[in-house]
C-alpha positions in Angstrom: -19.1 -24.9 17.2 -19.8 -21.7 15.2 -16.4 -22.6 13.1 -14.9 -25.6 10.5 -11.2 -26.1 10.6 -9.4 -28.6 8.6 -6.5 -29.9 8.8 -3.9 -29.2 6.3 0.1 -30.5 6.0 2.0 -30.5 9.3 4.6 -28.4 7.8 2.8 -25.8 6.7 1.9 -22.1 8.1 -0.6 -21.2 5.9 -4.5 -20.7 7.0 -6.9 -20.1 4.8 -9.9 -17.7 6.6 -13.1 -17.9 5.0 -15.8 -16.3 7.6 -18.3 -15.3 5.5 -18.9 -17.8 3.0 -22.3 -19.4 5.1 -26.0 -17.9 5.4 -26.9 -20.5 7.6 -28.8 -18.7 10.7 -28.7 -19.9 14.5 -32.6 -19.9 16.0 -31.1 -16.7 18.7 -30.3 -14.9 15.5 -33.0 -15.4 13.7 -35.4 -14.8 16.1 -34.0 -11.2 16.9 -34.3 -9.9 13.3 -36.8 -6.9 12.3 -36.6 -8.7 8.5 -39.6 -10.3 7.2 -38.3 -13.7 5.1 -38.2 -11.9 1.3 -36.2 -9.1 3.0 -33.9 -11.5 4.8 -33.2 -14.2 1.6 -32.3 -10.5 0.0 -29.8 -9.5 2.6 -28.1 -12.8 2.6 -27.8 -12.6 -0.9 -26.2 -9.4 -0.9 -23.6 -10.3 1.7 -23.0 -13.8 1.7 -19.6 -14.3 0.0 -21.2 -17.5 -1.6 -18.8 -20.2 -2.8 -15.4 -18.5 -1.3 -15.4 -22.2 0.6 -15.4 -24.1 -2.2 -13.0 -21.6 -3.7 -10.8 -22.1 -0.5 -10.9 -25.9 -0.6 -9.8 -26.8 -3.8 -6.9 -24.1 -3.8 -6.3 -25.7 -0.6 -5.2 -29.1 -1.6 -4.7 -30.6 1.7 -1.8 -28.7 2.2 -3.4 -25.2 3.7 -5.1 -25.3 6.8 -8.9 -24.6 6.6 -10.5 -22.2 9.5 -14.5 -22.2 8.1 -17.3 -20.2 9.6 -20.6 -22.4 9.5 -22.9 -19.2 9.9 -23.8 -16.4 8.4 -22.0 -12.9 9.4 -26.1 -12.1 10.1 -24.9 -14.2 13.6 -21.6 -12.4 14.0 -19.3 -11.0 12.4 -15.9 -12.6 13.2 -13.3 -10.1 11.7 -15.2 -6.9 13.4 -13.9 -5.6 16.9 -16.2 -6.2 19.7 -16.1 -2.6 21.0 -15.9 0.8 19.6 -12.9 0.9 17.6 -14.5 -1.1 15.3 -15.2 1.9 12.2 -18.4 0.0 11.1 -20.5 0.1 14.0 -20.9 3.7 12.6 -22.6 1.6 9.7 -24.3 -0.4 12.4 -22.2 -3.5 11.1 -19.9 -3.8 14.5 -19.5 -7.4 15.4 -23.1 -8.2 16.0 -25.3 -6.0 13.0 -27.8 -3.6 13.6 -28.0 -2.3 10.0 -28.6 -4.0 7.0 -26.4 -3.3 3.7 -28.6 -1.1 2.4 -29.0 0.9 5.8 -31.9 -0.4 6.8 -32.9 -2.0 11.2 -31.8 -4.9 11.0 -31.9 -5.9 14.5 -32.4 -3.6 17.9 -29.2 -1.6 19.1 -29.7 -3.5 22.5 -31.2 -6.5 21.4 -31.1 -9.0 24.6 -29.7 -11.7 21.9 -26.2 -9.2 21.7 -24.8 -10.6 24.7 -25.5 -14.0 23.7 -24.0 -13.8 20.2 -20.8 -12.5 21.5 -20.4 -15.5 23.8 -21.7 -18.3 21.8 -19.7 -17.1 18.8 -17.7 -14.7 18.4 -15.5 -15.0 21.2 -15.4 -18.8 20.9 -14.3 -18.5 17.4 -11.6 -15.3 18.2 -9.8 -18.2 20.5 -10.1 -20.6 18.0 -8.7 -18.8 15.3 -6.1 -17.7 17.8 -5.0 -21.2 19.2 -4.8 -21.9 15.4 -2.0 -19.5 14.4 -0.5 -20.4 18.4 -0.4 -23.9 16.9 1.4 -22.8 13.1 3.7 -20.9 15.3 4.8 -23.7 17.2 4.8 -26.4 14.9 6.4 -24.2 11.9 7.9 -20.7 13.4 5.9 -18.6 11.3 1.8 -18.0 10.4 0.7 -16.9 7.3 -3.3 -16.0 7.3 -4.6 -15.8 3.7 -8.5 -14.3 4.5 -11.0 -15.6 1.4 -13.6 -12.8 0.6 -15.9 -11.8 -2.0 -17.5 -8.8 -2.9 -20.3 -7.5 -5.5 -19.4 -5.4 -8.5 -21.7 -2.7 -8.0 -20.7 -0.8 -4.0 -23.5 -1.5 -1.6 -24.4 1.5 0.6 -22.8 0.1 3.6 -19.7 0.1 2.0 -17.2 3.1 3.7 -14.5 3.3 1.1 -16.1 1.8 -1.9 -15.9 4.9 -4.4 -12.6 3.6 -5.7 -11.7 1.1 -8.5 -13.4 -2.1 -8.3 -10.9 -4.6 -9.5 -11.7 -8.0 -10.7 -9.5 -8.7 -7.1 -9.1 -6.8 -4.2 -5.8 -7.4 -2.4 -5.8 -6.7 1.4 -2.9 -5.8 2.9 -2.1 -4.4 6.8 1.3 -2.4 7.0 2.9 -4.5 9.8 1.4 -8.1 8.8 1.9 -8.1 5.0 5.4 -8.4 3.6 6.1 -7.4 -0.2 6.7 -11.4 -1.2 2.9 -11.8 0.3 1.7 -9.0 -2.1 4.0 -10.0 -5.2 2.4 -13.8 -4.9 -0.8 -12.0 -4.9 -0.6 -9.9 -7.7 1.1 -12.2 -10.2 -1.7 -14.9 -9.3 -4.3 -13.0 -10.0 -4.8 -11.1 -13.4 -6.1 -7.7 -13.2 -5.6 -7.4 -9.3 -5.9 -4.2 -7.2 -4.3 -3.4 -4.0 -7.1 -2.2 -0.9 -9.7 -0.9 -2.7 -12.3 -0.8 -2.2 -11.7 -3.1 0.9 -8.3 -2.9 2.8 -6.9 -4.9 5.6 -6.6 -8.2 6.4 -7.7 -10.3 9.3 -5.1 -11.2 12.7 -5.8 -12.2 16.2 -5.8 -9.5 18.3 -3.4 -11.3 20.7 -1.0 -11.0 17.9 -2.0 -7.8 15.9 0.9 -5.3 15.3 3.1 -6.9 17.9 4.2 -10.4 16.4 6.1 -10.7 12.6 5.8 -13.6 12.7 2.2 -13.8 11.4 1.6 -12.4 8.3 -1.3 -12.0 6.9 -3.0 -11.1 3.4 -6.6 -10.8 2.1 -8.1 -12.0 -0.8 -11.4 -10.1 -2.0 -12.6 -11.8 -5.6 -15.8 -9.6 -7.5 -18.7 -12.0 -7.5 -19.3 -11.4 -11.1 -15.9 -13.0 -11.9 -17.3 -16.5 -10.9 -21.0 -16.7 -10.1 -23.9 -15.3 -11.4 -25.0 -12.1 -9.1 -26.5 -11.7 -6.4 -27.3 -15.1 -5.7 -27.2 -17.3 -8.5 -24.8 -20.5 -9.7 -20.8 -20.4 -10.3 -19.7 -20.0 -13.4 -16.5 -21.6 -15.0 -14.6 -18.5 -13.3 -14.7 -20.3 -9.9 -12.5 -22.7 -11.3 -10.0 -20.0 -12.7 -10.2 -18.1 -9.2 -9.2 -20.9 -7.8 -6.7 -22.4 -9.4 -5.3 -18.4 -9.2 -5.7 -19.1 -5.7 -4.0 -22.2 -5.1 -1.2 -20.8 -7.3 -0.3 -18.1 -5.1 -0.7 -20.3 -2.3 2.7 -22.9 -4.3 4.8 -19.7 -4.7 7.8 -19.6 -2.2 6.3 -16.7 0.0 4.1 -19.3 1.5 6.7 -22.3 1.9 7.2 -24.2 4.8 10.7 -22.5 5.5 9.3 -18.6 5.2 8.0 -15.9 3.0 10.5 -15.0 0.7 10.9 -11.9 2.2 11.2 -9.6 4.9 9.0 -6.9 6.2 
């Protein structure tokens, strides 16, 4: 399975997304990159959000639900669209990458391995992620996806709208899926935090993107030099203060078991 999930409290709609914590490679992957191995450490260390899992599971506190991906966004990238409207295939960073961060081949345009990738993971993890919130819905009426990021302090050149401020958090909201009590939780959590720059958005199924309230959704981008030594180094003791941030947004009442605390 190209995804984690772990269980959290039956009562509870919240899902903590972390898809691009891993730079584990499958052997398909790998064996269709144009990087020798020094370029392709330093590509996984530029865009591996290292330790946002271990971030996500101790805000978690068996109470949040855990959806993990267990590979590298080299594989696929799960929160990309699988066609053209995606805006960063114009980066070559679509759902399967063609570019590197720095703008450099990464993999052939029509690699043979494309097809495969899309199959073997990212559509397999799209239904996952989907049956997920299906399940939150049932079991609790509502779905609230918190998506775990990081991001480095200095913009990388694949990076469309990263000439704005570079908080020590990023807050990603979507108009339709992000109600104010989501964005208030946020930013009284987290010290210093921005709102959508210089990443916006937030990640929900397509099955229930801009048609269903009740899934909300939020994204939480963290500057790696908050918390770990850049690009690819240790944590620091700021992974346990982003955490803790974390899991305090996650006890405020906009992510109870009875609602947000809000409307849209």
């Amino acid at each position: 399975m190209p995804f984690a999930i772990t269980p959290g409290a039956a009562g509870s709609p919240v899902i903590l997304h972390v898809p691009h914590a891993s730079r584990e490679l499958t052997p398909v992957a790998r064996a269709g990159l144009l990087l020798d191995d020094a370029a392709l450490e330093a590509e996984l260390d530029r865009m591996t959000d290292a330790y946002t899992d271990v971030i996500a599971r101790r805000a978690a506190r068996s109470t949040a639900w855990l959806f993990i991906n267990v590979y590298s966004r080299l594989v696929v990238d799960p929160e990309r669209f699988p066609d053209e409207r995606e805006e960063m295939r114009a980066v070559g960073m679509g759902a399967v990458y063609t570019r590197t961060s720095l703008g450099d081949p990464l993999r052939l345009a029509d690699a043979p391995e494309t097809e495969t990738l899309l199959s073997g993971h990212f559509h397999p993890y799209a239904r996952a992620f989907t049956e997920l919130v299906d399940e939150r819905l049932a079991a609790t009426g509502r779905a609230v996806i918190v998506d775990v990021h990081s991001y480095p302090s200095r913009r990388l050149p694949y990076e469309l709208h990263g000439d704005g401020p570079r908080p020590p958090v990023c807050i990603g909201t979507d108009p339709f899926h992000t109600p104010p009590a989501l964005v208030e939780a946020a930013t009284e959590a987290f010290a210093g935090a921005g709102l959508n720059s210089p990443f916006a958005g937030c990640y929900v199924p397509i099955k229930h993107y801009g048609t269903d309230p009740r899934v909300a959704a939020i994204m939480v981008e963290i500057r790696r030099d908050t918390y770990m030594v850049e690009p690819a180094g240790p944590p620091t003791g700021g992974l346990s203060v982003v955490s803790q941030a974390l899991a305090r947004m996650l006890d405020g009442k906009a992510f109870g078991r009875k609602g947000f605390g809000g409307d849209h």
